[in-house]
C-alpha positions, 0 to 999 in steps of 0.5 A: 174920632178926631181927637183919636185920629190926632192922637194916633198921628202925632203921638201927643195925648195932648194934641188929640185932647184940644182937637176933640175939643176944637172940633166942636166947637167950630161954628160949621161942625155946630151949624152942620150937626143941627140940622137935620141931614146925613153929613154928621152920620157920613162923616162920624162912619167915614172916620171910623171906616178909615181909622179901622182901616188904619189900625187893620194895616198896622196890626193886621187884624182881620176883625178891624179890616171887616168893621173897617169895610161895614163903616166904610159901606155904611157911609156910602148908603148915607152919602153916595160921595162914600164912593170917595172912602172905598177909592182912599183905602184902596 
């Protein structure tokens, strides 16, 4: 999702590939995702809940916007700080 989300704002496949690439191997997303917790599963739907929101506003689609609001609502039953998804795409 990062390395999507990259891509989308800067328009360089490139800078979206080494994205994806650094974001993993970052010493704290390693130390977050090997432990047991929500944060990994919060963060992942409250990217596509945005992304999809994203693309709803550019495209139009009322598909998106619809999977945009089921992520964004699943992120907020994994972590009550979700509430913060639902106040950005306002």
């Amino acid at each position: 999702m990062v390395g999507v989300a990259t891509k989308r704002v800067t328009s360089s496949p490139s800078a979206g590939i080494l994205s994806s690439l650094l974001m993993p191997a970052s010493p704290t997303m390693i130390e977050v995702h090997s432990w047991a917790l929500s944060e990994p599963l919060y963060m992942f739907l409250g990217l596509v809940g945005l992304w999809l929101l994203s693309v709803a506003l550019s495209s139009g689609g009322k598909g998106s916007f619809v999977v945009s609001a089921v992520a964004v609502g699943l992120a907020f039953l994994t972590r009550y700080i979700g509430g913060t998804l639902v106040a950005t795409g306002a």
